[in-house]
ZADO-1210 file (C-alpha; in nm, 4 decimals, padded with zeros to 6 digits):
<atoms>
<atom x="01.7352" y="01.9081" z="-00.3857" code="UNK" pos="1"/>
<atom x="01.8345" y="01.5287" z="-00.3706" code="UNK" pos="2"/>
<atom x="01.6366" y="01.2532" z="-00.3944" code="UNK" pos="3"/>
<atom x="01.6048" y="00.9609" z="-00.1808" code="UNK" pos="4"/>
<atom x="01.7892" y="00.7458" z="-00.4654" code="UNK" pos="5"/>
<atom x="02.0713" y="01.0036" z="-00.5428" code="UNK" pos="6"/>
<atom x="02.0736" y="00.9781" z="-00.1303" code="UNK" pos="7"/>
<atom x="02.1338" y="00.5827" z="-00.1865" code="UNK" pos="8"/>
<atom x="02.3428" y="00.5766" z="-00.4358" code="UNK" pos="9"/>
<atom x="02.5440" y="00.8147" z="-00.2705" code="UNK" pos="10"/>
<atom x="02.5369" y="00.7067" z="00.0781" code="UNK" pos="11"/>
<atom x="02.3825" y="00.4097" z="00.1310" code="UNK" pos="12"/>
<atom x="02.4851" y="00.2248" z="-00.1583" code="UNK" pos="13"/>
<atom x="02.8683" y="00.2553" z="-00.1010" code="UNK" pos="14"/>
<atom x="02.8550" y="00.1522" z="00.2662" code="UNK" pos="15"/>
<atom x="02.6594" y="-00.2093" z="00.1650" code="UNK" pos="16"/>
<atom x="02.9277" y="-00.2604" z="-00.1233" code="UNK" pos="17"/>
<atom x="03.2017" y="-00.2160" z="00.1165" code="UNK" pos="18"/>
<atom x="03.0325" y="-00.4439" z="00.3944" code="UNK" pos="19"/>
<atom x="03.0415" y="-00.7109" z="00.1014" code="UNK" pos="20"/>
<atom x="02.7155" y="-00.7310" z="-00.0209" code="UNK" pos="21"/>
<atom x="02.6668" y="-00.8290" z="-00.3801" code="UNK" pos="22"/>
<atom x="02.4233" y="-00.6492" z="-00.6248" code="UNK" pos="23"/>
<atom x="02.1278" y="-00.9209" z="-00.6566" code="UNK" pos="24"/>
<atom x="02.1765" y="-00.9225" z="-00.2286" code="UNK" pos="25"/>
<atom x="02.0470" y="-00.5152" z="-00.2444" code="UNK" pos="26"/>
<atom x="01.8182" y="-00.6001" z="-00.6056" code="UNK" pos="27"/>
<atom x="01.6414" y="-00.8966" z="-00.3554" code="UNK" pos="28"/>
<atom x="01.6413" y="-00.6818" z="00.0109" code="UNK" pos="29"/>
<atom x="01.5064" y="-00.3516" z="-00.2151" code="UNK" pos="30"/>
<atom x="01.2233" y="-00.5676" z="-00.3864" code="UNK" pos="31"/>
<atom x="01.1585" y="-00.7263" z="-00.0085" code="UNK" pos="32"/>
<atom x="01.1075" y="-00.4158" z="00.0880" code="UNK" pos="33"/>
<atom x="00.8649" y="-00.2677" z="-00.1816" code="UNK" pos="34"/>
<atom x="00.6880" y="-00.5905" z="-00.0904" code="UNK" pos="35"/>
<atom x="00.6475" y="-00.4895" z="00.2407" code="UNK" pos="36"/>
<atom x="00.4805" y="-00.2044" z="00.1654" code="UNK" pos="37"/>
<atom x="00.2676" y="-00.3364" z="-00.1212" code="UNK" pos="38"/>
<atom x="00.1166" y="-00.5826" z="00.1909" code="UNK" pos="39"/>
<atom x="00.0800" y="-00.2367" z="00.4401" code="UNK" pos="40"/>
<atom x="-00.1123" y="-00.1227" z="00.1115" code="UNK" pos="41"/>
<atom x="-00.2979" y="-00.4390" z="00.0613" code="UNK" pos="42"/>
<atom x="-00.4323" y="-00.4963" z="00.3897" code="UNK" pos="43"/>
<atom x="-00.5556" y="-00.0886" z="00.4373" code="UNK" pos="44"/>
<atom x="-00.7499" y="-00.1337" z="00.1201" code="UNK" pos="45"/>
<atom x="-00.9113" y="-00.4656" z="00.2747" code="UNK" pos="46"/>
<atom x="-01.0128" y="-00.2775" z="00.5724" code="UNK" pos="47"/>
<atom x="-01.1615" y="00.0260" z="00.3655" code="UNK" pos="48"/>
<atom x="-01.3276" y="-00.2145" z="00.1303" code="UNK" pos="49"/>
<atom x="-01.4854" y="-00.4069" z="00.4421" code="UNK" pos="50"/>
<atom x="-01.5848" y="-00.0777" z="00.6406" code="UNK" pos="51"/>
<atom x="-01.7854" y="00.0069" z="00.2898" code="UNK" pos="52"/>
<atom x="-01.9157" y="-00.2757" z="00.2504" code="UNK" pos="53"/>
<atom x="-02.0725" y="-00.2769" z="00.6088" code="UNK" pos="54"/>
<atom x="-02.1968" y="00.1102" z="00.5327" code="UNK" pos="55"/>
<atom x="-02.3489" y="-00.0199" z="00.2587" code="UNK" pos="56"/>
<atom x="-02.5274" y="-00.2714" z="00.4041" code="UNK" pos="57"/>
<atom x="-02.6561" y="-00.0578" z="00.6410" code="UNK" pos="58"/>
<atom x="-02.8351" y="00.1921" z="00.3989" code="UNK" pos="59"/>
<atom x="-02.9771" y="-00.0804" z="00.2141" code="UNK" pos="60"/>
<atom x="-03.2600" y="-00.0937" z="00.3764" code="UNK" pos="61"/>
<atom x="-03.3426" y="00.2600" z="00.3838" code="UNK" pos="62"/>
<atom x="-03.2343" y="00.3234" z="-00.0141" code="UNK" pos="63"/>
<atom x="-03.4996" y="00.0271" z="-00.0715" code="UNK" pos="64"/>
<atom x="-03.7412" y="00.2014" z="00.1223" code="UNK" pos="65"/>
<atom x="-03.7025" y="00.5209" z="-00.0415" code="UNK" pos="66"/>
<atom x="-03.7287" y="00.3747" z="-00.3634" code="UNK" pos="67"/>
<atom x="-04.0385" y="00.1658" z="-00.3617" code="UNK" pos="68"/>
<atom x="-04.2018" y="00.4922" z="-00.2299" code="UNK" pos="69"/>
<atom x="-04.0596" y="00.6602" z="-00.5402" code="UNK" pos="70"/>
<atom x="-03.8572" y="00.9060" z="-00.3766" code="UNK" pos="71"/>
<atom x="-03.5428" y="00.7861" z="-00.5516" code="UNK" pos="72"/>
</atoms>
């Protein structure tokens, strides 16, 4: 089964050397685009790490209670 970079190299890769493009043009427009995702990545781990947060501060007050009447 191929891979999505024997895919590239086989497809894609050919087409953007014949439209011209030099090799630090597809180096600088593949690292663009692992940045891109690295930022989707980035910003659904801010969300997650906000929503826990805001759990958390919610069962403070019960975890407190709980444990001052030594049920923890």
């Amino acid at each position: 089964m191929a891979t999505e970079a024997d895919t590239c190299r086989k497809y894609v890769l050919p087409k953007l050397y014949a439209a011209g493009w030099t090799d630090d043009q597809i180096c600088e427009r593949r690292l663009l685009g692992h940045l891109d995702g690295l930022a989707g990545q980035v910003a659904r781990l801010q969300r997650l790490q906000t929503e826990s947060h805001l759990r958390l501060e919610q069962l403070l007050p019960s975890i407190l209670d709980r444990a001052f009447k030594g049920e923890l």
